[in-house]
N, C-alpha and C positions, 0 to 999 in steps of 0.2 A: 513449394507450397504456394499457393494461388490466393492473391487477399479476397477478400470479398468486395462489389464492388456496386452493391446497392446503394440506392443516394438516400440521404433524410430528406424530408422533402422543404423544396426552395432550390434554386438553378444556382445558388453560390456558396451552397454551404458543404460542408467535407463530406464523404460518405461514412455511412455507419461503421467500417473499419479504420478509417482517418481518426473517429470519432473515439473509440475505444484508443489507438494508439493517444489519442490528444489527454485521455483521462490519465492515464498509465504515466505519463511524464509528467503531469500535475500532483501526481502523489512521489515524484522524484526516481523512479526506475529507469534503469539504463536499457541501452537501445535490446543487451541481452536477457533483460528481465523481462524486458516488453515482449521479444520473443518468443520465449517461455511463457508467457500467462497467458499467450494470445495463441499458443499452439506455431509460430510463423518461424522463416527465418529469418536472423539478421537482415539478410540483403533486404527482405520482404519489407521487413520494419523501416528500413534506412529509406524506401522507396515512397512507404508511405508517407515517411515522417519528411519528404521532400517534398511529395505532391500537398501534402499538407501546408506548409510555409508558403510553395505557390498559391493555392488557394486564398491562404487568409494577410497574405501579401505581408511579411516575416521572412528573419531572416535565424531565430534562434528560439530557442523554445520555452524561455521565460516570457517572452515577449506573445509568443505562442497563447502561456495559460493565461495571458492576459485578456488578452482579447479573447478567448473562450468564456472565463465571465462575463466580459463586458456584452457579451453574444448573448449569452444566456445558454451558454450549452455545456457551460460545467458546471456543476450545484455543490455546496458546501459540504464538508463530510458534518454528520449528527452523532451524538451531540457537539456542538461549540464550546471549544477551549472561555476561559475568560477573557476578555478583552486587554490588548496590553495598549499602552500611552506609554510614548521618551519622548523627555524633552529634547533629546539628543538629535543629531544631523541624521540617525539612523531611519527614520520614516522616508523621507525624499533620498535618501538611499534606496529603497527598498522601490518606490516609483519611478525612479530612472531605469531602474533594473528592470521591472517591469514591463516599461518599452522598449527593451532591449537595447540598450545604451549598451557601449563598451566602456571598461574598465575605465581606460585613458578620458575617453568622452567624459564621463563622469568625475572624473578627478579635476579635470578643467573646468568644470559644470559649477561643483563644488569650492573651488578654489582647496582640496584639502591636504595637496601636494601629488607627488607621483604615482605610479599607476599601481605598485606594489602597494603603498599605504591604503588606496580603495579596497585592495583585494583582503586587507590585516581588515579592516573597515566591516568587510563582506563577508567574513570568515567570523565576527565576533555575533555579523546580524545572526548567521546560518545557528549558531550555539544559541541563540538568544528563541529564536525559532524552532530547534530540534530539526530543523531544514535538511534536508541532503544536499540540495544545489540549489542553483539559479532559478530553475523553474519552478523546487518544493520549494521554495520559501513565497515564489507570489502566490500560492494558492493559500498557505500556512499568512500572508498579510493578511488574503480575504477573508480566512477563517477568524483570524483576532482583530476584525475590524478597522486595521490599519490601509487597507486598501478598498475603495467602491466601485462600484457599477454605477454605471449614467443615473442622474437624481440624485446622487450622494447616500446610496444606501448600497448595503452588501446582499450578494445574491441570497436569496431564502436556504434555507438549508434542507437538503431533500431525508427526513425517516426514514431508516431500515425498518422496511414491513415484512414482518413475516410471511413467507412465501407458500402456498400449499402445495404441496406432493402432488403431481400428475402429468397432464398431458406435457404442460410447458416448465416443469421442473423434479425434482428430484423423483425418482419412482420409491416408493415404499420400502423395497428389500432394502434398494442402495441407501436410506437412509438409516434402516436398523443396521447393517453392516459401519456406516459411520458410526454411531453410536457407540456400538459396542467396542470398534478399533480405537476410537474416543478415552477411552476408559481402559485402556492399557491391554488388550484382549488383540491377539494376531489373530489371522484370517484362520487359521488352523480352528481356534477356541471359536471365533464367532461364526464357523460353518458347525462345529457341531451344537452349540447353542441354536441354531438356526434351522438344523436340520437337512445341512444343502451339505454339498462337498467343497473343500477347499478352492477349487478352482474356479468354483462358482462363486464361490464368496469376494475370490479374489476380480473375478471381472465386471461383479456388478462395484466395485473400488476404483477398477479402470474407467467403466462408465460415467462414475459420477466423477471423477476426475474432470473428464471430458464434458461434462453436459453443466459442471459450475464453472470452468475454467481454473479448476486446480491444479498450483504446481505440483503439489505432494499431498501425505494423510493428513501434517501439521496444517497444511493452507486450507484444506478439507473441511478440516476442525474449525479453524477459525471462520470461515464463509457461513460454514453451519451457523455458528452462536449469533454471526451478524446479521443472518437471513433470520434468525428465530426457528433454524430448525431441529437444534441442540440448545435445551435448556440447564443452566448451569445452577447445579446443588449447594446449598450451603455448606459452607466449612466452619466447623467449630472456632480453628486455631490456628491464625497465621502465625507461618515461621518464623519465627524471631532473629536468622540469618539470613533471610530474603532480603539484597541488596540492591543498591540501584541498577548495577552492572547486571545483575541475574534480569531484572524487570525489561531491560535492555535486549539481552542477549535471547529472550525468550519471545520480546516482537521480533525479532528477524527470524525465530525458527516461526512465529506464527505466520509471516509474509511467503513463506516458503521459501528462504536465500537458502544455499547449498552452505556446506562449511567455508567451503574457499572465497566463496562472496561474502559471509559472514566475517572472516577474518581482514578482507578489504576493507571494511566497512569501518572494523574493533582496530587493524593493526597490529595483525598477531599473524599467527602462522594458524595454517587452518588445524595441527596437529593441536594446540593452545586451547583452540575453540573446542575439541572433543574432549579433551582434559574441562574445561570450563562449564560442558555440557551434561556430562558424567556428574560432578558437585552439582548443578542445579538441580540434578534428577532426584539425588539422593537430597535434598532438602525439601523437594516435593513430596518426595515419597513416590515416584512414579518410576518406570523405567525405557521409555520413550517419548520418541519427541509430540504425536498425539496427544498423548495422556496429558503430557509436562502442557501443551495446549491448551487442554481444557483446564486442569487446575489453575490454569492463567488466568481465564476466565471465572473460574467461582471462587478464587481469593481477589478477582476487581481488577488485578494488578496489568490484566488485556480489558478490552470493552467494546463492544459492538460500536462500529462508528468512530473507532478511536485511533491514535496515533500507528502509523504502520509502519514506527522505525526509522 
């Protein structure tokens, strides 16, 4: 599969697939999720993410989203977390990092002992952040203000705007088809709702799949609610057994991770995570991972613009 190999314009800046791969690792995805969302393969991703580091003269990909803000060509997710402040050693931790410092470098930088002790150091920032790695955590500093762009300010934060159905997005059907899939309804129910036949219903799912950049109907959903093309209902009555671990386990079915990425992620075995997935459904009241999606979104518990896990 072939990248794309249009340039943004300026003779030194990445091209508009460097550009997608450079966001995708600033929200902490691995080179196979990157694959996945970007429709590529591996090898494809690993090429880009190589011409990439040539380009912006880097050698790892913390260091990477670094310089994308400082560029100006990664923007804040919206809304912004609250601002955190420590008095602790952990802020010039997080700017070493940033420029791609190694462990070691920085334990000697720091004076804070050996290279393991940076990494226990690194491990307490990443929980402190809800970070994934190296790279979600510099983008997760610029979003709580612990890190800036030239002038001593953080980059602006770009709104999700509601996008209108047409030429350059969603066509109509494919969006009543999400809807309805939305809302716990198979392709079977929203073809005859619809009036079309199954298969039809089913490929205008593939198209939009394809024309958002969704992994699955759960990522579907979510894109929906953060484009503004799924508006999310009122609920009377949150569950009173809604747990942190459900609010957890229910951004990664909204990211689109498979079970077995999900159980990397949690720790578990991915058989754990279907057992885990089953109890979330039924304290939704839902019986899939769409559905379990949106209710995510109209109990707050997801949020357009918001954490991805």
């Amino acid at each position: 599969m072939n990248a794309v190999t249009a340039r943004v314009p300026g003779s030194s800046t990445p091209t508009v697939r460097e550009m997608e791969v450079l966001q995708h690792i600033s929200d902490g995805f691995t080179t196979e999720e990157i694959g996945a969302a970007l429709y590529l393969t591996e090898n494809s991703v690993r090429t880009l993410t190589k011409n990439l580091f040539r380009r912006l003269g880097v050698r790892e990909r913390a260091h990477a989203v670094n310089v994308g803000f400082q560029r100006g060509w990664l923007v804040l997710n919206f809304p912004l977390p609250e601002p955190i402040t420590w008095l602790s050693i952990e802020p010039q931790l997080l700017r070493l990092i940033a420029r791609g410092w190694t462990y070691s470098r920085i334990g000697t930088h720091l004076q804070v002992g050996d290279e393991e002790q940076v990494k226990h150091r690194t491990r307490s920032l990443f929980g402190e952040l809800r970070a994934r790695n190296r790279a979600h955590a510099v983008r997760k500093g610029y979003e709580h203000g612990m890190l800036a762009a030239p002038g001593g300010t953080a980059p602006q934060p770009s709104p999700v705007k509601p996008t209108r159905p047409g030429a350059s997005g969603p066509r109509k059907r494919e969006l009543q088809v999400l809807d309805l899939t939305s809302r716990g309804h198979s392709y079977e129910r929203a073809a005859e709702i619809l009036g079309i036949s199954p298969s039809t219903a089913s490929s205008h799912g593939r198209r939009l799949f394809k024309r958002i950049g969704a992994r699955d109907g759960s990522h579907a959903v979510r894109l929906g609610f953060e484009r503004g093309w799924l508006i999310p209902e009122p609920v009377e009555e949150f569950p009173a057994d809604l747990v942190e671990k459900d609010a957890l386990l229910l951004g990664y079915m909204s990211a689109g991770l498979t079970n077995v990425q999900i159980a990397r992620r949690l720790g578990l075995t991915p058989s754990s995570v279907v057992r885990r997935a089953s109890i979330l459904y039924m304290k939704l009241g839902v019986e899939d991972r769409r559905h379990a999606v949106r209710r995510g979104f109209e109990l707050k518990v997801l949020r357009p613009g918001g954490d991805r896990g």
